[in-house]
C-alpha positions as CSV (number, residue, x, y, z in Angstrom):
1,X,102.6,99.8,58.4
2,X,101.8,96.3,57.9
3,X,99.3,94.2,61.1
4,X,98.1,90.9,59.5
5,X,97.8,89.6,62.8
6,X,94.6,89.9,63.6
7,X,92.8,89.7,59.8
8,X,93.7,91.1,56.8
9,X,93.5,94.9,57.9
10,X,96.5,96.4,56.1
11,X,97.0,99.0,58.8
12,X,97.0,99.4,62.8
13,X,93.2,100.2,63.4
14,X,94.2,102.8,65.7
15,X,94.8,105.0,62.2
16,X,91.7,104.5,61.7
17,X,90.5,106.7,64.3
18,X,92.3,109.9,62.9
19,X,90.0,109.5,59.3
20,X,85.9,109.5,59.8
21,X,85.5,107.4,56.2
22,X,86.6,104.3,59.2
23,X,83.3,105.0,60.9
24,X,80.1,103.3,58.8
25,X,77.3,105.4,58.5
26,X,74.8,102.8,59.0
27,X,75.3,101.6,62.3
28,X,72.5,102.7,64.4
29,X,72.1,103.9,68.0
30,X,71.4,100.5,69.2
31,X,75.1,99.4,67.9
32,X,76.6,102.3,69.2
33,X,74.9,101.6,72.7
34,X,76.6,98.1,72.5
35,X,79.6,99.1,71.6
36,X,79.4,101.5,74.8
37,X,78.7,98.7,77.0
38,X,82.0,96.7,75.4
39,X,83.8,100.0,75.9
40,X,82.7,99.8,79.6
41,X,83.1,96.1,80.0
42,X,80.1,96.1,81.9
43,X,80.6,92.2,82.8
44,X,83.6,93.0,84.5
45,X,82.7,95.9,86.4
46,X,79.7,94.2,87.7
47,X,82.4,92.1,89.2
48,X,83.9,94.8,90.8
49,X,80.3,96.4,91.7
50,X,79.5,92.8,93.6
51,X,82.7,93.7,96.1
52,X,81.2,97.2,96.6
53,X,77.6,95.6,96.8
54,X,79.3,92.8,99.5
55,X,81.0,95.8,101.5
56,X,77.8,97.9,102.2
57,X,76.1,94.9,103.3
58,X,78.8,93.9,105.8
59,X,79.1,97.5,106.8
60,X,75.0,98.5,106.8
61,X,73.9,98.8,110.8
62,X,71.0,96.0,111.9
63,X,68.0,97.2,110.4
64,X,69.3,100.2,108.7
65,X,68.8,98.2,105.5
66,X,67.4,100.3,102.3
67,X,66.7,99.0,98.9
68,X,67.1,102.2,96.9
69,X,70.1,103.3,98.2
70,X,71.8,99.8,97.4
71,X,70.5,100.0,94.0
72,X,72.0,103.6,93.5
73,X,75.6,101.9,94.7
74,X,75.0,99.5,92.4
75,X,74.1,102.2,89.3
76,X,77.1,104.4,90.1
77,X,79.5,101.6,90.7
78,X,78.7,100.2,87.3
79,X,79.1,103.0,85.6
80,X,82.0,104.8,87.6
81,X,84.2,101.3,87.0
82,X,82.9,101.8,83.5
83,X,84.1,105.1,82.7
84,X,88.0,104.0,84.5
85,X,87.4,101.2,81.9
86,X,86.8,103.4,78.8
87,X,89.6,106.1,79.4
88,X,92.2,103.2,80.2
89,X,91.2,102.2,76.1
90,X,91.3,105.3,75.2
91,X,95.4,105.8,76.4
92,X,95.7,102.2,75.3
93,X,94.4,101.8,71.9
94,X,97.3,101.7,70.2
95,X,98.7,99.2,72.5
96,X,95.3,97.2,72.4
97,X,96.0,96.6,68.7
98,X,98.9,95.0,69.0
99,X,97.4,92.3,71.6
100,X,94.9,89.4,70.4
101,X,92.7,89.7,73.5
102,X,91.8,93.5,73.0
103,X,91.9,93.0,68.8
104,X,88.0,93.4,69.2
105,X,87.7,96.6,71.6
106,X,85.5,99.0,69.9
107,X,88.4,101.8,69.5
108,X,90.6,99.2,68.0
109,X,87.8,98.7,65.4
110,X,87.0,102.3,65.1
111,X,83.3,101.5,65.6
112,X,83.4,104.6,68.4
113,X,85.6,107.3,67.2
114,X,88.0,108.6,70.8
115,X,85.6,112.0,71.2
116,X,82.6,109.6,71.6
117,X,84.5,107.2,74.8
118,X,85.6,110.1,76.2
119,X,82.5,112.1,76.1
120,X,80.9,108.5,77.5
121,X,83.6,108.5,80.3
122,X,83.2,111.7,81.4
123,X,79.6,111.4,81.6
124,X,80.1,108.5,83.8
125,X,82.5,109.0,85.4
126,X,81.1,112.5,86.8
127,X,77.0,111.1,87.1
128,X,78.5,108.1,89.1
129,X,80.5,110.4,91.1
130,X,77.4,113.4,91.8
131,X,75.2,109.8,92.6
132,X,78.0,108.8,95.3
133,X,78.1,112.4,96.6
134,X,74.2,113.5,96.6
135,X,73.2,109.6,97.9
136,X,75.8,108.3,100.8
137,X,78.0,111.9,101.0
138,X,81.0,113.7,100.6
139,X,83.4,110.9,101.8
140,X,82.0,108.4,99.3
141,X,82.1,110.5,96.5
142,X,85.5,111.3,97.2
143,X,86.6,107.9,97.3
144,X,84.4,107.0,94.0
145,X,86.8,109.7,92.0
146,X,90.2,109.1,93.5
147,X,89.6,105.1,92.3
148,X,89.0,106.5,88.8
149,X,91.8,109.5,88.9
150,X,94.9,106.8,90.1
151,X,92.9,103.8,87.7
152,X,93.3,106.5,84.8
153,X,96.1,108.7,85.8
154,X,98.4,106.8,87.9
155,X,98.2,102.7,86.8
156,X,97.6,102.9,82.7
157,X,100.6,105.0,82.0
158,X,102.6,102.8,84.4
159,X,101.9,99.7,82.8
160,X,104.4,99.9,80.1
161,X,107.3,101.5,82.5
162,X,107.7,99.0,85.3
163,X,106.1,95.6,86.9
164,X,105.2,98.1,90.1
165,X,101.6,99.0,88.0
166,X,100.7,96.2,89.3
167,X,101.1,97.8,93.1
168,X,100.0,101.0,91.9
169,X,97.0,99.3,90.2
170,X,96.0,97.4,93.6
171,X,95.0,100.5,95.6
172,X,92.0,101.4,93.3
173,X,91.7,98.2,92.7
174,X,91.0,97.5,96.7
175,X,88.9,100.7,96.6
176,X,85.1,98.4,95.9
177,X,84.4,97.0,99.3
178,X,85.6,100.1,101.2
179,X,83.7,102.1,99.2
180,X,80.8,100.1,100.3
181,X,81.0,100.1,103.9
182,X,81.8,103.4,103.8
183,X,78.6,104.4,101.8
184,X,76.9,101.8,104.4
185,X,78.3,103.9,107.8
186,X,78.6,107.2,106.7
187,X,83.0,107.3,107.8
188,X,86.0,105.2,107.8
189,X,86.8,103.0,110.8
190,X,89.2,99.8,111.0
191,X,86.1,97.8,109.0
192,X,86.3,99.9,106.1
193,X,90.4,99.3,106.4
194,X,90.2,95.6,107.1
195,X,88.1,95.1,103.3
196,X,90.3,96.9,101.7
197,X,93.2,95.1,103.0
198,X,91.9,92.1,102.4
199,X,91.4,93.1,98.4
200,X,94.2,94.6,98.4
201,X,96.4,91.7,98.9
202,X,94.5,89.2,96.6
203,X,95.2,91.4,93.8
204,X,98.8,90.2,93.7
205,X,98.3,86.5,93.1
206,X,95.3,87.0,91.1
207,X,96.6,90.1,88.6
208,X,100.1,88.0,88.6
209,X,98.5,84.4,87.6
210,X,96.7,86.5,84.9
211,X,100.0,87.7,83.5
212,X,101.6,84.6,83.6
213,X,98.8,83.3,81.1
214,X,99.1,86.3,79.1
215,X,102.5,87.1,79.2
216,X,103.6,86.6,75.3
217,X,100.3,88.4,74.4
218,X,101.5,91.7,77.3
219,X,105.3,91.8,75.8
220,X,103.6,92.5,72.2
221,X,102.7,95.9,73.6
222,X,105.5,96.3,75.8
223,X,103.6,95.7,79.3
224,X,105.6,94.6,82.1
225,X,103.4,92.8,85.0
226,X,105.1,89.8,86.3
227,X,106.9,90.8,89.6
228,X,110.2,89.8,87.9
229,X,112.4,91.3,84.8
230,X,112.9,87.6,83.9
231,X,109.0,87.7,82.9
232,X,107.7,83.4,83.8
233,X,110.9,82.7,85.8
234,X,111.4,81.4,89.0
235,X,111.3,84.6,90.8
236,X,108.0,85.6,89.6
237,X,106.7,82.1,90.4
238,X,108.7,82.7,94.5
239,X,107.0,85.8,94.8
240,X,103.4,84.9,93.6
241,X,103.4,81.9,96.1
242,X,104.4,84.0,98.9
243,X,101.9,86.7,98.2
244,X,99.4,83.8,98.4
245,X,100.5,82.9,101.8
246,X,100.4,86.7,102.5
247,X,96.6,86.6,101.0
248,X,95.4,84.0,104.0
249,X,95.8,86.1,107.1
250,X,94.8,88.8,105.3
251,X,91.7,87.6,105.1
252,X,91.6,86.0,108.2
253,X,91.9,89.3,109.9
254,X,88.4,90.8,109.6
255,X,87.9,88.4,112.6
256,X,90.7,88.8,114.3
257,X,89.0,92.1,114.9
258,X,85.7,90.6,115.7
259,X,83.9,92.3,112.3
260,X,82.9,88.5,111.1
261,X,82.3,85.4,113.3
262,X,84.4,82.0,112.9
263,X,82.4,80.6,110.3
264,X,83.7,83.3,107.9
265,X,87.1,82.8,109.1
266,X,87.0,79.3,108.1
267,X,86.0,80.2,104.6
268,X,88.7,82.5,103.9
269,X,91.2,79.7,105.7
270,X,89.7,77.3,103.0
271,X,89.7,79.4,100.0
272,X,93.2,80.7,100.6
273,X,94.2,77.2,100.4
274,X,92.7,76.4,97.4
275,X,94.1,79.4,95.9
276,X,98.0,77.7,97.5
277,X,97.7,74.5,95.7
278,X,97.6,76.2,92.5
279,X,100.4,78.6,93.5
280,X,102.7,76.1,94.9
281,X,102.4,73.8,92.0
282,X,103.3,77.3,90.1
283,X,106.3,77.7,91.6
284,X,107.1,73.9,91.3
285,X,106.4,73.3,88.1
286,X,106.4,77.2,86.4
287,X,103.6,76.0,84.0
288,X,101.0,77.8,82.7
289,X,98.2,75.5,83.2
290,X,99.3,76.0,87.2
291,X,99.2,79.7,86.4
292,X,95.6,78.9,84.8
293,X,94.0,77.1,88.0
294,X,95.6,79.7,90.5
295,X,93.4,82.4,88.5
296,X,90.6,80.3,88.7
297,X,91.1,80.1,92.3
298,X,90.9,83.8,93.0
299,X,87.6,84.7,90.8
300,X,86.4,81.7,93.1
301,X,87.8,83.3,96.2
302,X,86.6,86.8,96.8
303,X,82.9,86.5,96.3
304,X,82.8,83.6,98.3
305,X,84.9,85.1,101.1
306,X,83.4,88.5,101.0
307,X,79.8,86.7,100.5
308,X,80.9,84.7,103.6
309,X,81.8,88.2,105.8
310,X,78.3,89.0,104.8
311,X,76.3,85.7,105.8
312,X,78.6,86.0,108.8
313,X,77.4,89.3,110.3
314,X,73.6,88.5,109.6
């Protein structure tokens, strides 16, 4: 089976996997340990980590500050996102050949074989969740694993069936900054709801305007994200600019219910705007340059909002 699409490979890497003469006997631990960190894309998931880092500090009581346990939220977040990250490329890797932005994913290459990310997820995925446990308690290690079961079990297979992955994919997806308060209180209470709500909702524009960029590179392994069956129509564009009006109360509402001051308020006001110029335009225009700025918008907007919840309750 012919794939000269990303080089002059003769053959889908994933085949690759099934023969050990595709792994080279020279690379070294070091290389291995790199390839790891690709496997857990351990830039993105200290993304996620900062939402977790963002929702302890809003949640922490006055004075109940403490370095080490941060740090240890910060360690098992890492690697906890990174294990979700390794078994969703393990379930993928065939799809991930046939896409130009995953072409270099270590599976893909067969510079891990799929025992060795699996043994690394599991290892992960079950130190983060004992740290979780042993450090901030039962609830928080509960809530560590079930964002890695539905990441794993319930999103990745549902990618390929039907644009409501997307949905599916926004509950874990919302889990960081609860997570966080959560390990800062010891319980959930309407805070720990009102951050994950908040998330929850930006996921749509954001994961959307993402697709929209990627969409030609998503149908070559049969993924369907945008909200409508028409793919970059005018639907998809209707529905990503009313989510983005949805986004701006939603993160207006942690002080409606007095858990941030006005200042913070104003900041979410602002960035939900500029995250509506973008999306109008979008749905104007159905361009993927607008598609481009609206994703922009959202890395923009939920550090500086949640960063602004913080500075707010100091």
């Amino acid at each position: 089976m012919a794939n000269n699409t990303f080089g002059a490979r003769t053959e889908p890497p994933f085949l690759l996997l099934e023969r050990p003469e595709a792994y080279s006997t020279t690379r070294t631990f070091g290389h291995r340990l790199r390839d790891v960190a690709v496997l857990f894309k351990l830039r993105l998931a200290s993304l996620v980590v900062v939402s977790a880092v963002f929702g302890y500090l809003v949640g922490i009581p006055a004075g109940a500050f403490d370095l080490n346990s941060m740090v240890i939220l910060i360690i098992a977040g890492t690697i906890l996102t990174g294990a979700s990250n390794a078994l969703n490329q393990v379930l993928e890797v065939r799809e991930d050949t046939l896409m130009r932005r995953t072409a270099e994913r270590p599976l893909v290459r067969g510079t891990l074989s799929t025992s060795e990310a699996v043994w690394a997820a599991f290892i992960a995925g079950g130190l983060g969740t004992f740290l979780l446990w042993s450090t901030f308690g039962p609830l928080t290690g509960i809530l560590g694993f079930i964002s890695l079961f539905m990441y794993v079990a319930l999103y990745t297979p549902f990618k390929k069936r039907s644009s409501w992955a997307v949905f599916v994919g926004a509950f874990p997806g919302a889990f960081p900054p609860m997570l966080g308060y959560v390990a800062a209180t010891g319980h959930f209470d309407l805070g720990a709801g009102l951050l994950f709500a908040m998330q929850f909702m930006w996921q749509f524009p954001h994961y959307w305007a993402i697709a929209w960029v990627l969409d030609e590179d998503y149908a070559r392994a049969g993924y369907r994200l945008l909200p409508s069956a028409g793919g970059r129509d005018g639907r998809s564009a209707f529905l990503i600019l009313l989510y983005t009006l949805f986004l701006i109360p939603a993160g207006m509402l942690p002080w409606v219910f007095g858990l941030v001051g006005p200042w913070a308020m104003a900041v979410a006001l602002i960035m939900g705007v500029v995250m509506l110029v973008p999306a109008l335009v979008l749905w104007n225009k159905k361009e993927i340059p607008a598609a481009r700025r609206l994703m922009f918008a959202s890395f923009m907007y939920l550090p500086l909002v949640q960063l602004a919840y913080v500075l707010d309750r100091i």
